[in-house]
N, CA and C atoms of all chains as a GROMACS GRO file, in nm:
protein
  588
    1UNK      N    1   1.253  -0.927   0.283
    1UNK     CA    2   1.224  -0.800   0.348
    1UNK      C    3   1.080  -0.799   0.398
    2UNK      N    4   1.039  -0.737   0.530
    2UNK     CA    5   0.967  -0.745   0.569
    2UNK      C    6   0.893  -0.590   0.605
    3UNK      N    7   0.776  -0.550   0.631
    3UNK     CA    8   0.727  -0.413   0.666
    3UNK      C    9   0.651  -0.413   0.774
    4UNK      N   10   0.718  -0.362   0.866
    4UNK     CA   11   0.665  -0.318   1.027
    4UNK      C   12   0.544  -0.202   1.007
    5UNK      N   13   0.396  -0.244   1.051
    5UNK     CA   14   0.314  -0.140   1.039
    5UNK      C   15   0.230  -0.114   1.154
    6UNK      N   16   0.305   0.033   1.234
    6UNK     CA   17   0.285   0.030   1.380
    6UNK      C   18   0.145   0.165   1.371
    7UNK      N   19   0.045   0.134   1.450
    7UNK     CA   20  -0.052   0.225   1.438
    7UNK      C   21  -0.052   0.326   1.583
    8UNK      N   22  -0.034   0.421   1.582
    8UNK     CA   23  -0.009   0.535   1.666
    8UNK      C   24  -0.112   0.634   1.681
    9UNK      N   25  -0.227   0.606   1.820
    9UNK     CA   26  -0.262   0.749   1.832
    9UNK      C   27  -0.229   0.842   1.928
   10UNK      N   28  -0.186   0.985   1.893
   10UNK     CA   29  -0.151   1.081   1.936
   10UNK      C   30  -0.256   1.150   2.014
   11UNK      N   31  -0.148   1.227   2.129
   11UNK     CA   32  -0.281   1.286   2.239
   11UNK      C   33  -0.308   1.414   2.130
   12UNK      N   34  -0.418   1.409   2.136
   12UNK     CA   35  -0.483   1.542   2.041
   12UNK      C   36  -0.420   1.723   2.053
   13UNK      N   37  -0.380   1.789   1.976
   13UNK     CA   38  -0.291   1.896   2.018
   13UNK      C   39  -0.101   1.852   1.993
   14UNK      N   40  -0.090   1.723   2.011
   14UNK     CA   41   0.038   1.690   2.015
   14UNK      C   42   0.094   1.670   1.904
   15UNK      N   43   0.053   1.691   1.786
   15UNK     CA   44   0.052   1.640   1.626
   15UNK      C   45   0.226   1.673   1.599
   16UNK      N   46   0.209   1.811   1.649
   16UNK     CA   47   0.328   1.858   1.532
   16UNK      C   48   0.480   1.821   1.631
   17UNK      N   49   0.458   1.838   1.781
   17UNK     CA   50   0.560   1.760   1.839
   17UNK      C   51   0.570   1.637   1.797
   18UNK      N   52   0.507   1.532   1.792
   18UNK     CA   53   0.534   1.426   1.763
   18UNK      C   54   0.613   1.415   1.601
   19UNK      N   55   0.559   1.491   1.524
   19UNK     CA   56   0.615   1.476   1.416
   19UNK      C   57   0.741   1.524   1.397
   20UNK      N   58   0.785   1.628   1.494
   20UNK     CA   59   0.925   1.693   1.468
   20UNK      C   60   1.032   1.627   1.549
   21UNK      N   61   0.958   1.487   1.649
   21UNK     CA   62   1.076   1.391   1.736
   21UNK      C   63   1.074   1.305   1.637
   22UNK      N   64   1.008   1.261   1.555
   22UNK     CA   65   1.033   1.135   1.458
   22UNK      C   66   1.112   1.195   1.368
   23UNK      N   67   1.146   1.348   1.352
   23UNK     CA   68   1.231   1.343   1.274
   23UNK      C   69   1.344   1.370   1.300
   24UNK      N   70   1.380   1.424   1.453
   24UNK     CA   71   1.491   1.403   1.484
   24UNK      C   72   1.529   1.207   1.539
   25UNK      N   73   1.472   1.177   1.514
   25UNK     CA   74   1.496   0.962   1.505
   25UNK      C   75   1.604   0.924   1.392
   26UNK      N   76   1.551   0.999   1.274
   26UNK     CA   77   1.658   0.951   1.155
   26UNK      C   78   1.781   0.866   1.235
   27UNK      N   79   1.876   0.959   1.254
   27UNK     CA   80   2.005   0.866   1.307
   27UNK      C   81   1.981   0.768   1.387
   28UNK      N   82   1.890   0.718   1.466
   28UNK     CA   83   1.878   0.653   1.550
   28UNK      C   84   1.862   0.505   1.480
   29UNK      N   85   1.717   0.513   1.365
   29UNK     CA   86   1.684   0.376   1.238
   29UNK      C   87   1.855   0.375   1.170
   30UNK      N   88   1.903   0.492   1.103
   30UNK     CA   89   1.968   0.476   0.978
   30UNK      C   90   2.112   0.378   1.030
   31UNK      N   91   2.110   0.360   1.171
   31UNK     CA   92   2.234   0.298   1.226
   31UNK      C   93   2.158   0.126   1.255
   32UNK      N   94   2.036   0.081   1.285
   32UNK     CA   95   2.030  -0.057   1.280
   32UNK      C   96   2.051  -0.141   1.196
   33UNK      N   97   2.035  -0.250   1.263
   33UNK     CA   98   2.100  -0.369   1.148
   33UNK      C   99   1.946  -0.412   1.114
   34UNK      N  100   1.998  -0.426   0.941
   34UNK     CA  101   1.894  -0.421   0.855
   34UNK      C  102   1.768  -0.347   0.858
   35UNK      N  103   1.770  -0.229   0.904
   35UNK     CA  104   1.683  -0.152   0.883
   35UNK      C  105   1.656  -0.084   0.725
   36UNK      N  106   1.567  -0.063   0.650
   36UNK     CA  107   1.602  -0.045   0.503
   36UNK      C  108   1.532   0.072   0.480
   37UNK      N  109   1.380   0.120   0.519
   37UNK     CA  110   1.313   0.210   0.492
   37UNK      C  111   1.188   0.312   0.604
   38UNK      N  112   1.173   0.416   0.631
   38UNK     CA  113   1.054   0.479   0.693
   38UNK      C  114   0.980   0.565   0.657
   39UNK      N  115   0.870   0.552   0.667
   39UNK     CA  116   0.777   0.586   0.631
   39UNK      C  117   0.670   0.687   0.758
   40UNK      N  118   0.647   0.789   0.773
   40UNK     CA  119   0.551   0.865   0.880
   40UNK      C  120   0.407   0.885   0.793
   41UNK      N  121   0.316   0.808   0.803
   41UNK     CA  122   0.172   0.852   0.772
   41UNK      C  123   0.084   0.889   0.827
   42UNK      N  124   0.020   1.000   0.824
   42UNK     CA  125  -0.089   1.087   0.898
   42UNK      C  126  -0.258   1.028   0.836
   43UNK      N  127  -0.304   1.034   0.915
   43UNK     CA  128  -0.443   0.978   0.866
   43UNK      C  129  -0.495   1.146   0.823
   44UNK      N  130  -0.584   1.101   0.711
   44UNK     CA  131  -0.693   1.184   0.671
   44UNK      C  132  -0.810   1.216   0.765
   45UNK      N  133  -0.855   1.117   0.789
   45UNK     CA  134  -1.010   1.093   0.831
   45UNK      C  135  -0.961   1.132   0.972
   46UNK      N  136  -0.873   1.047   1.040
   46UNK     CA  137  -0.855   1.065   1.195
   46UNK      C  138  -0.677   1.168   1.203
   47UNK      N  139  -0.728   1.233   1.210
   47UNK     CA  140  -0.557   1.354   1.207
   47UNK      C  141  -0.484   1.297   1.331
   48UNK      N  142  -0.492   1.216   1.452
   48UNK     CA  143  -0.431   1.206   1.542
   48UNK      C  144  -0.415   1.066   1.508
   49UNK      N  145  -0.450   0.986   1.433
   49UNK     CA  146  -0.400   0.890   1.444
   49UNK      C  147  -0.243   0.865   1.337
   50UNK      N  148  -0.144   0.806   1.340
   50UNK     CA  149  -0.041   0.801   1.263
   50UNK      C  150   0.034   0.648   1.241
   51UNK      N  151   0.049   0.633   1.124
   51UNK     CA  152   0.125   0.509   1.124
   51UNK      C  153   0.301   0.511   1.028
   52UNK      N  154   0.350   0.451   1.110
   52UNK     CA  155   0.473   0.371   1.094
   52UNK      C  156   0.473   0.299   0.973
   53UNK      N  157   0.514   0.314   0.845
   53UNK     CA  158   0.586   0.178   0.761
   53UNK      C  159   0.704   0.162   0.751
   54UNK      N  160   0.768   0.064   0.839
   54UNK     CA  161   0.938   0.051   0.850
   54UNK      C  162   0.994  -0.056   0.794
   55UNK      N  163   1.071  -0.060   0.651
   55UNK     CA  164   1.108  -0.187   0.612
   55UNK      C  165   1.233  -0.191   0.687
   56UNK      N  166   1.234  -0.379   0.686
   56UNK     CA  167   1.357  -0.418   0.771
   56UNK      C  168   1.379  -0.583   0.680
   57UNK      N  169   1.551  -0.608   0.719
   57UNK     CA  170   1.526  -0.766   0.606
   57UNK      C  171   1.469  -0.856   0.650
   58UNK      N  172   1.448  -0.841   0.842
   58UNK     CA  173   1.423  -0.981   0.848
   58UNK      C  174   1.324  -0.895   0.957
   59UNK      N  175   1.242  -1.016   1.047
   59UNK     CA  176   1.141  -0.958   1.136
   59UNK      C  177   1.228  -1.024   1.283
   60UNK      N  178   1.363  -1.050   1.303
   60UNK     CA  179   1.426  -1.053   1.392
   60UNK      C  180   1.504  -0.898   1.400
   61UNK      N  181   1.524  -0.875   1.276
   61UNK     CA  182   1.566  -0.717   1.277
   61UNK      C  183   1.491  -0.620   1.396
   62UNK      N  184   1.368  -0.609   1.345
   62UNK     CA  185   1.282  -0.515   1.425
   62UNK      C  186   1.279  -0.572   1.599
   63UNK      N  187   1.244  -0.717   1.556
   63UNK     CA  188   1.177  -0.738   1.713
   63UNK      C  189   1.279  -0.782   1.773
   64UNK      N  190   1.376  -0.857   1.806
   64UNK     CA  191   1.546  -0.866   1.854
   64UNK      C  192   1.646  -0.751   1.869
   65UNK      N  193   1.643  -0.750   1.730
   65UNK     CA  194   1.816  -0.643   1.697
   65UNK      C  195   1.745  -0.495   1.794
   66UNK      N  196   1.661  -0.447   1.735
   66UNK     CA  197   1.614  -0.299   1.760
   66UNK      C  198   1.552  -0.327   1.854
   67UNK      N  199   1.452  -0.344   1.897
   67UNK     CA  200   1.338  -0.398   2.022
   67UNK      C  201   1.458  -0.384   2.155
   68UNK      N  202   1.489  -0.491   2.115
   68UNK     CA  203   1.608  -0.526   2.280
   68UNK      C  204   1.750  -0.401   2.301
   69UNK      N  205   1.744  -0.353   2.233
   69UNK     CA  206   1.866  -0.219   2.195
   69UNK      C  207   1.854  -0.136   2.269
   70UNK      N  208   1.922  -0.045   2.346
   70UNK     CA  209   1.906   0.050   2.408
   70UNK      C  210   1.889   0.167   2.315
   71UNK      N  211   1.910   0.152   2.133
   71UNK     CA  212   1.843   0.227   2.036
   71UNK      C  213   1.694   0.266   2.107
   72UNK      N  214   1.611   0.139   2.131
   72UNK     CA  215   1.469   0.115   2.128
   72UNK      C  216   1.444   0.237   2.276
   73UNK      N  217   1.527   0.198   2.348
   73UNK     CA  218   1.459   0.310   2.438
   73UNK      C  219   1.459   0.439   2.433
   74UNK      N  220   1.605   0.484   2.336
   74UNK     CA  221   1.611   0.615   2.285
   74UNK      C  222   1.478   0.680   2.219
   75UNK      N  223   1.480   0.546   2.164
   75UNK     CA  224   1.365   0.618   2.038
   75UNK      C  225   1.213   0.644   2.097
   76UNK      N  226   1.155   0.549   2.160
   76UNK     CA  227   1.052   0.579   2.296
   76UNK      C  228   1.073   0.703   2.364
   77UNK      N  229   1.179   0.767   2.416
   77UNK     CA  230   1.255   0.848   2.477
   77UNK      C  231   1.191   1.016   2.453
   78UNK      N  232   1.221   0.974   2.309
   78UNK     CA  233   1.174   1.046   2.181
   78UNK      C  234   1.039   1.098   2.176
   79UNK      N  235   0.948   0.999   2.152
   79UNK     CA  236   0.781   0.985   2.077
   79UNK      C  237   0.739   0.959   2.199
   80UNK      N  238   0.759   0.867   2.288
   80UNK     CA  239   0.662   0.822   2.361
   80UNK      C  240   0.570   0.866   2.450
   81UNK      N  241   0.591   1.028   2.531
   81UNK     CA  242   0.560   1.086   2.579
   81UNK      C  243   0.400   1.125   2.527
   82UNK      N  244   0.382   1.145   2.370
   82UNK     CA  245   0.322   1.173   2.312
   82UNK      C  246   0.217   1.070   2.290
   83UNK      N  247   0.223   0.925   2.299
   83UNK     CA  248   0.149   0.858   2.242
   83UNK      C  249   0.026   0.876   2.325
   84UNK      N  250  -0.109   0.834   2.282
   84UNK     CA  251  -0.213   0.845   2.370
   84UNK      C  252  -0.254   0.685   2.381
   85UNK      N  253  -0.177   0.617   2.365
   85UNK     CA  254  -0.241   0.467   2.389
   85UNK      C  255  -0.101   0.388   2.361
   86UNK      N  256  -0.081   0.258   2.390
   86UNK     CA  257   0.023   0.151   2.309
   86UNK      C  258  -0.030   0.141   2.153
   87UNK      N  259   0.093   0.160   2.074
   87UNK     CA  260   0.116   0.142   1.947
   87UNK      C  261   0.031  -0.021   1.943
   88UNK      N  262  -0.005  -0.002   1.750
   88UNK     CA  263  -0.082  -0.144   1.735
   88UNK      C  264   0.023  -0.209   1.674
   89UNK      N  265   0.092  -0.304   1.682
   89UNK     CA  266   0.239  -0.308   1.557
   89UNK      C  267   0.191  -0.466   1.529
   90UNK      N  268   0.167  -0.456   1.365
   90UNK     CA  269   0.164  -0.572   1.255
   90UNK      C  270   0.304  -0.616   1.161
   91UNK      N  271   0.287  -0.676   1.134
   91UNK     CA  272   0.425  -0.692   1.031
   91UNK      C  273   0.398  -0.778   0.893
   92UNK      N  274   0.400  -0.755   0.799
   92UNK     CA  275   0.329  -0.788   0.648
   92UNK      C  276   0.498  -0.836   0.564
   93UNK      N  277   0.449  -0.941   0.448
   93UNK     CA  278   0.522  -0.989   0.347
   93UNK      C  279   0.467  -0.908   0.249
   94UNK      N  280   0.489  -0.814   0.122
   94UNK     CA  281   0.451  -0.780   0.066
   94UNK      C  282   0.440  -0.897  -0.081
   95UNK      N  283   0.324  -0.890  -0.126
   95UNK     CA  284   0.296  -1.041  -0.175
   95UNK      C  285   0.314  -0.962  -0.331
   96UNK      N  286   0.259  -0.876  -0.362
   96UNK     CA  287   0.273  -0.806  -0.496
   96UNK      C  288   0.263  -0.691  -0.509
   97UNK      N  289   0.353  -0.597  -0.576
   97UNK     CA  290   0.330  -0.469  -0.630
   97UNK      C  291   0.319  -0.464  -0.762
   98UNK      N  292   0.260  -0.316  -0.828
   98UNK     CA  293   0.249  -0.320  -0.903
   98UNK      C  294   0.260  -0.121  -0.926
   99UNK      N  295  -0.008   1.393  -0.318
   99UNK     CA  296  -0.002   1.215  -0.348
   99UNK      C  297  -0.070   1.181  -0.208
  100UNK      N  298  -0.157   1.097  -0.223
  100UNK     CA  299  -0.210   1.022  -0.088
  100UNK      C  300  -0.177   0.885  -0.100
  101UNK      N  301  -0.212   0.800   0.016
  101UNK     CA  302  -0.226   0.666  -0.019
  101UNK      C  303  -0.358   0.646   0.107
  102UNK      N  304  -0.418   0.492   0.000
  102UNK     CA  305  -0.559   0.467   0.022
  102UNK      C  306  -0.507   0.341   0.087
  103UNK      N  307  -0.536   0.316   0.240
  103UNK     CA  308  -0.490   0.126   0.320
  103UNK      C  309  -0.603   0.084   0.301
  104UNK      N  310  -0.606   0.030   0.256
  104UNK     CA  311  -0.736  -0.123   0.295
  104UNK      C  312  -0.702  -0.192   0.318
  105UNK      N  313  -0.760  -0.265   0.488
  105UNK     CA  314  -0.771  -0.373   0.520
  105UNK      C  315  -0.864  -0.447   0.533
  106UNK      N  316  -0.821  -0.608   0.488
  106UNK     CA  317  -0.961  -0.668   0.427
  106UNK      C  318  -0.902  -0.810   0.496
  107UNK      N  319  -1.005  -0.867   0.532
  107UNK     CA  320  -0.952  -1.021   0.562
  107UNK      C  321  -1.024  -1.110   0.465
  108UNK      N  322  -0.987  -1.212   0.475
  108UNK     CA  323  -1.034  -1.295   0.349
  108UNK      C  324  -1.048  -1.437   0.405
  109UNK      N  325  -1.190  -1.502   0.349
  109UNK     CA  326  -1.244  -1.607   0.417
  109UNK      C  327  -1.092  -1.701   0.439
  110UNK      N  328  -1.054  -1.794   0.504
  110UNK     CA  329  -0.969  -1.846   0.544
  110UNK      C  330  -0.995  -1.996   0.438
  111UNK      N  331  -0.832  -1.990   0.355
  111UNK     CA  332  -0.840  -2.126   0.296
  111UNK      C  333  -0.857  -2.033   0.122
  112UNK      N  334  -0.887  -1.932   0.086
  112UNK     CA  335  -0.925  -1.862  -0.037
  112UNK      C  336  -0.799  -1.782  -0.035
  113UNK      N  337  -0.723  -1.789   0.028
  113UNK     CA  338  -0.582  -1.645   0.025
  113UNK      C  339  -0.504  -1.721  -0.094
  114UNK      N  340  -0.516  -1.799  -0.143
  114UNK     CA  341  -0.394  -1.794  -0.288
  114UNK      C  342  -0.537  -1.767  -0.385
  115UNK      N  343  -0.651  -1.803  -0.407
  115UNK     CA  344  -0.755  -1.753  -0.487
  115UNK      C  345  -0.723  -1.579  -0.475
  116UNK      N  346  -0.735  -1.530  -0.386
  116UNK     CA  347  -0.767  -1.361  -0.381
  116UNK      C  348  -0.623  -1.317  -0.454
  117UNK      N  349  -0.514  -1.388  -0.366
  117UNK     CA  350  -0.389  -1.321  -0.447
  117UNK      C  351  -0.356  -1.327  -0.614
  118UNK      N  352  -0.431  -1.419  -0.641
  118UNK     CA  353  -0.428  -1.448  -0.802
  118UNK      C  354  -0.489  -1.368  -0.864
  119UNK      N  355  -0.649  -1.343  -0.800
  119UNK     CA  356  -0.710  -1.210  -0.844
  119UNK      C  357  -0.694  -1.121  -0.820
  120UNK      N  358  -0.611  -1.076  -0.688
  120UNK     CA  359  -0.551  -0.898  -0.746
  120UNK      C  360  -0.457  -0.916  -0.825
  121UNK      N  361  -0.353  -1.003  -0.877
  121UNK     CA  362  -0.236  -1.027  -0.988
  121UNK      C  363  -0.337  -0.994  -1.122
  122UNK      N  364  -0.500  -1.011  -1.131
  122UNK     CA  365  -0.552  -0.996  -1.278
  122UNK      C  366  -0.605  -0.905  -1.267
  123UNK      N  367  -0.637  -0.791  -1.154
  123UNK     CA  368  -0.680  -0.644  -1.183
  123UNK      C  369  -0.568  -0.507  -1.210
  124UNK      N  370  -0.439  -0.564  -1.257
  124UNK     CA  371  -0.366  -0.480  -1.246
  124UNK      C  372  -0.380  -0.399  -1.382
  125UNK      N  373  -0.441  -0.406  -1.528
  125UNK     CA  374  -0.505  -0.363  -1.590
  125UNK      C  375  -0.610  -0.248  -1.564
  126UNK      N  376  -0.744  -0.325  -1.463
  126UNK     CA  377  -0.805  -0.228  -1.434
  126UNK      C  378  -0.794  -0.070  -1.343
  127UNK      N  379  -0.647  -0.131  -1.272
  127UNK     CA  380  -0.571   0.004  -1.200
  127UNK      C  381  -0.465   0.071  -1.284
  128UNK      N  382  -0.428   0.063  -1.346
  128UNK     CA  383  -0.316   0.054  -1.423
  128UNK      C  384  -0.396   0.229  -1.570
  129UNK      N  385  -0.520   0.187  -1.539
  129UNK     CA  386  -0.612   0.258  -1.609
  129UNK      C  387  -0.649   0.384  -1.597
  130UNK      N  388  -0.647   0.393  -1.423
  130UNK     CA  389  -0.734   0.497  -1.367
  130UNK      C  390  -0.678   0.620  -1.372
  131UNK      N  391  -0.716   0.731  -1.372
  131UNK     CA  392  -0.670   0.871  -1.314
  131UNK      C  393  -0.652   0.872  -1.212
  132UNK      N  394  -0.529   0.924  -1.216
  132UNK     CA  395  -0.440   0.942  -1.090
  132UNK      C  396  -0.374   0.832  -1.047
  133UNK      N  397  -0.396   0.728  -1.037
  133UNK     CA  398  -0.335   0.580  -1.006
  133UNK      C  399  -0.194   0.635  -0.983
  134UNK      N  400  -0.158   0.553  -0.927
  134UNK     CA  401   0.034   0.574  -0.912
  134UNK      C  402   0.081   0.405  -0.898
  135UNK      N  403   0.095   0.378  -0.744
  135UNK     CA  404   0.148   0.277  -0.737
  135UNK      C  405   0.013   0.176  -0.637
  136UNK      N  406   0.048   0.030  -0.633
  136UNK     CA  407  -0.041  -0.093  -0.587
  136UNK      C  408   0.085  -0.154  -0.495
  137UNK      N  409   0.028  -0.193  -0.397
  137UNK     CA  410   0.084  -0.305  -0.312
  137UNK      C  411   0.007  -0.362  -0.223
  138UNK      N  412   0.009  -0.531  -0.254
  138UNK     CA  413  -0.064  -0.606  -0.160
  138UNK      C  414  -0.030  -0.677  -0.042
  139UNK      N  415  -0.013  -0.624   0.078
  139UNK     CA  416   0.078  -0.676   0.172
  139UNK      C  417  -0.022  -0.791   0.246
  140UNK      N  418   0.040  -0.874   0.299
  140UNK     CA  419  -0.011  -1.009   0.386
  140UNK      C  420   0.042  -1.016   0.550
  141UNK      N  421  -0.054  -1.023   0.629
  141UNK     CA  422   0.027  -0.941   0.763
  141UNK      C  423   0.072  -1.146   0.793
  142UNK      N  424   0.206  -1.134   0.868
  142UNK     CA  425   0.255  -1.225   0.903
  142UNK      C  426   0.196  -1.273   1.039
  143UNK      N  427   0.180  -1.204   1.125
  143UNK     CA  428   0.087  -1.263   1.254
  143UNK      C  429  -0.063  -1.330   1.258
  144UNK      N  430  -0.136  -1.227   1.116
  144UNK     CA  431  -0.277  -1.321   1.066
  144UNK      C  432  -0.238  -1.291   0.973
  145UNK      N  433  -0.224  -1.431   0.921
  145UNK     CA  434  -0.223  -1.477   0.761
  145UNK      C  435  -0.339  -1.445   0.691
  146UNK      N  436  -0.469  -1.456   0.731
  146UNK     CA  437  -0.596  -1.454   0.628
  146UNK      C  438  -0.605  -1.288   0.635
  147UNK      N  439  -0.548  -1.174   0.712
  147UNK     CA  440  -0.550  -1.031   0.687
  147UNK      C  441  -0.458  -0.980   0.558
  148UNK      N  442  -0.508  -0.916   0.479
  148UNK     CA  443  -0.431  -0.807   0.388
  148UNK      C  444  -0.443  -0.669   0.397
  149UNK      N  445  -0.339  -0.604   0.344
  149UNK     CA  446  -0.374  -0.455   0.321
  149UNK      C  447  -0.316  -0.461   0.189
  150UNK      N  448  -0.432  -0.368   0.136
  150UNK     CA  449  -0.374  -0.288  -0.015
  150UNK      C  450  -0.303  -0.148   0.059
  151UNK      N  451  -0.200  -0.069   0.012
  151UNK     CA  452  -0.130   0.016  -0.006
  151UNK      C  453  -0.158   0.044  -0.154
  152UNK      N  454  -0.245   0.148  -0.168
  152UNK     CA  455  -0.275   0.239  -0.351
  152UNK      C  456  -0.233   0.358  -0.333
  153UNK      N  457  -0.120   0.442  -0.409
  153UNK     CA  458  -0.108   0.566  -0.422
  153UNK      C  459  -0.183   0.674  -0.520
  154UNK      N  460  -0.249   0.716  -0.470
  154UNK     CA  461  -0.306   0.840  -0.563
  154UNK      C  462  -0.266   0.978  -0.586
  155UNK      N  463  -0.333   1.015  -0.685
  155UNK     CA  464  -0.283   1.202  -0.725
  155UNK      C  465  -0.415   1.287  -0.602
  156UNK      N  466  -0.476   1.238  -0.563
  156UNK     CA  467  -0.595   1.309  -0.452
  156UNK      C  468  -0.700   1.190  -0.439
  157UNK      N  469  -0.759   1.217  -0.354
  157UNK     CA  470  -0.846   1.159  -0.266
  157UNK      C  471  -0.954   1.150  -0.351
  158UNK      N  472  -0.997   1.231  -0.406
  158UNK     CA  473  -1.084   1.243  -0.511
  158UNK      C  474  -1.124   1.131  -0.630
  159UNK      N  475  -0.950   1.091  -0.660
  159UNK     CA  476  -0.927   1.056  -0.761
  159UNK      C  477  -0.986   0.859  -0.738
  160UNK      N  478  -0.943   0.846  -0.576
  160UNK     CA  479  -1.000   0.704  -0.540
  160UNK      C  480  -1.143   0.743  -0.487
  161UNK      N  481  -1.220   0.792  -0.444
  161UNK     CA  482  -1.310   0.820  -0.397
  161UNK      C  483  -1.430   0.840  -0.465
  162UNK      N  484  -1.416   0.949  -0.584
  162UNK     CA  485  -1.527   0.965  -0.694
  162UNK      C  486  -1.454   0.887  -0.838
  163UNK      N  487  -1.364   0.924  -0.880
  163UNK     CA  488  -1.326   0.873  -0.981
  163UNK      C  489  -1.296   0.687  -1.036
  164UNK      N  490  -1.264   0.646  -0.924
  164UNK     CA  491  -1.225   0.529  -0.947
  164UNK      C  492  -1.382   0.476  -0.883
  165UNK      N  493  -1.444   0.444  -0.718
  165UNK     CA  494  -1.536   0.420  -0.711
  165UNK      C  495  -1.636   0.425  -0.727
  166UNK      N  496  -1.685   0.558  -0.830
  166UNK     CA  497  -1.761   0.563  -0.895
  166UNK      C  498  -1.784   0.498  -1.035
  167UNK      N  499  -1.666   0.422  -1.074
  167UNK     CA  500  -1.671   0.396  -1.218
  167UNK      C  501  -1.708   0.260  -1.184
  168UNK      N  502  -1.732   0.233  -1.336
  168UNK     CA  503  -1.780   0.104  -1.393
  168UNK      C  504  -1.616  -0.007  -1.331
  169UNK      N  505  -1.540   0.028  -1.349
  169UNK     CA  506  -1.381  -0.060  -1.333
  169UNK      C  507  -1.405  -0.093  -1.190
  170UNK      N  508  -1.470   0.022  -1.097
  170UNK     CA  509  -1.467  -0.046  -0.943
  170UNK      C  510  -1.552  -0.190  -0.914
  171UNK      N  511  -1.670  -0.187  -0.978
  171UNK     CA  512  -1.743  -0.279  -1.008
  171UNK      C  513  -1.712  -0.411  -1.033
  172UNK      N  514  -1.554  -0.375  -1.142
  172UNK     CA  515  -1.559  -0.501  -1.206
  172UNK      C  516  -1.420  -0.551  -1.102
  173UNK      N  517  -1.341  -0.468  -1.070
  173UNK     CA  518  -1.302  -0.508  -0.936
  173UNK      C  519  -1.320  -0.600  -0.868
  174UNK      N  520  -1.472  -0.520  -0.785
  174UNK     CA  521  -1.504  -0.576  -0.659
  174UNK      C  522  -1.562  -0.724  -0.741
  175UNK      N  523  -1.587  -0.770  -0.890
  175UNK     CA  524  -1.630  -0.873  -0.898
  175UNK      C  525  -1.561  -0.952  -0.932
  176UNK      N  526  -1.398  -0.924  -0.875
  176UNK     CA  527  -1.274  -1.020  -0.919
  176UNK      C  528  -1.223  -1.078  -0.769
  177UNK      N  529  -1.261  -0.982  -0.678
  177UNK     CA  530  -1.238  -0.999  -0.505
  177UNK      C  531  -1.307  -1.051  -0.467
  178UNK      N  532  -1.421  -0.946  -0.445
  178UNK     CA  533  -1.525  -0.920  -0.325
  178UNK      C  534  -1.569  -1.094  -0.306
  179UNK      N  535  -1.579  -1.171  -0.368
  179UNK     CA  536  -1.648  -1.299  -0.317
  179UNK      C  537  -1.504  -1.380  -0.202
  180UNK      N  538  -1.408  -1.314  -0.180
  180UNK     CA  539  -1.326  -1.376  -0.144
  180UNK      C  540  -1.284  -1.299  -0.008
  181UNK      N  541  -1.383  -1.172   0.017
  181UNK     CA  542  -1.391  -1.083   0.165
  181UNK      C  543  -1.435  -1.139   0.240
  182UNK      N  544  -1.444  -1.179   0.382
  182UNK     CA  545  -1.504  -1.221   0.534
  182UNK      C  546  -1.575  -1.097   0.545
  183UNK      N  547  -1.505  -1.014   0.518
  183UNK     CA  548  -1.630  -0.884   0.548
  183UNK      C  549  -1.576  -0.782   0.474
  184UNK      N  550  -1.644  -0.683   0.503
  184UNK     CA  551  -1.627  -0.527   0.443
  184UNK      C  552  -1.488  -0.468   0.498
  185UNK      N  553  -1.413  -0.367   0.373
  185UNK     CA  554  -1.251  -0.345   0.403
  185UNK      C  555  -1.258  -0.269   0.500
  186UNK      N  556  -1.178  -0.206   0.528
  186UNK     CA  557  -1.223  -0.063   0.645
  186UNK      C  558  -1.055  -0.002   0.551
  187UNK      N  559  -1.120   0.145   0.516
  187UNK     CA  560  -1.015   0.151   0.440
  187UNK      C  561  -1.012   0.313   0.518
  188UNK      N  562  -0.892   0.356   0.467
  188UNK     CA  563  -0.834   0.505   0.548
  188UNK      C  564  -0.772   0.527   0.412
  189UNK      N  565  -0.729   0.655   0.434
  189UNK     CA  566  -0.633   0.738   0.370
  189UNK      C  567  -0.542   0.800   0.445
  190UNK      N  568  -0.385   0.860   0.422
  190UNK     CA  569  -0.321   0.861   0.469
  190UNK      C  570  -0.230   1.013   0.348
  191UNK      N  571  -0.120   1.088   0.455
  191UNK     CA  572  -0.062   1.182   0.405
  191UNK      C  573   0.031   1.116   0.417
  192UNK      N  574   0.162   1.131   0.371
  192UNK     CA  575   0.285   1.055   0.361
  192UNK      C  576   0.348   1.251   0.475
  193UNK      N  577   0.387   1.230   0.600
  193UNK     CA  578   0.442   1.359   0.668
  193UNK      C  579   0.593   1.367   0.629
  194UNK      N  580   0.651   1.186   0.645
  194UNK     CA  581   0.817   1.206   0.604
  194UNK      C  582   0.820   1.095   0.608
  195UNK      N  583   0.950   1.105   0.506
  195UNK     CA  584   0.993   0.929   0.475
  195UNK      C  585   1.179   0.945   0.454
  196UNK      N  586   1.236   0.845   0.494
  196UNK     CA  587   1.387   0.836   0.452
  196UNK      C  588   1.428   0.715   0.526
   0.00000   0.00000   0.00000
């Protein structure tokens, strides 16, 4: 399993739209293949900035299966209006929890 | 509940050294007020980047309580020789998750 961590800043004023299209998204993740978990995080320090933690099993999941999907444009469809820049998107092995 | 990201890169060629030493501070977190949960993620595109993911009971609780103590200290003297540079760390609201 892998964790998609996409960094999002929002045009300033746009906070609470953006947050109420990511939550109409649910159905959109809960139907991909191997999609497992999401996460919406709001920064403290910077309120417009927001990040994405999306577990998925594999990192062909995200960037193949979903990416190339006409899901993917829905979901842009969605948020994108809102963004104030291109998303930063990393993708991490989680090495240890505790 | 907040969570505290730090991202930290780590001199290149020392990433199984650093991962061994956050595996031996889990004691010193394990300790703190407020502590919740630890995760050390490894971004797959740069290997020598990490982020910690720490959950806290308030901001407070990582901010004065934990970095103010003697345990941050002994921390940073289980890591810090194994940073390229200084973390750049944020905090974060969890808005929605499912």
């Amino acid at each position: 399993m892998i964790t998609e961590i996409a960094q999002i800043e929002i045009k300033p004023g746009h906070e609470k739209d953006f947050e109420a299209a990511v939550g109409q998204s649910q159905g959109i993740f809960k139907r991909q293949k191997g999609w497992r978990s999401f996460e919406l995080h709001r920064s403290i320090e910077k309120p417009s900035r927001y990040r994405l933690h999306i577990k998925w099993d594999t990192l062909e999941n995200h960037m193949v299966d979903f990416r190339e999907s006409a899901d993917f444009q829905e979901w842009r469809a969605l948020v994108g209006s809102y963004f104030a820049g291109p998303p930063e998107v990393e993708h991490t092995n989680t090495v240890l929890s505790f």
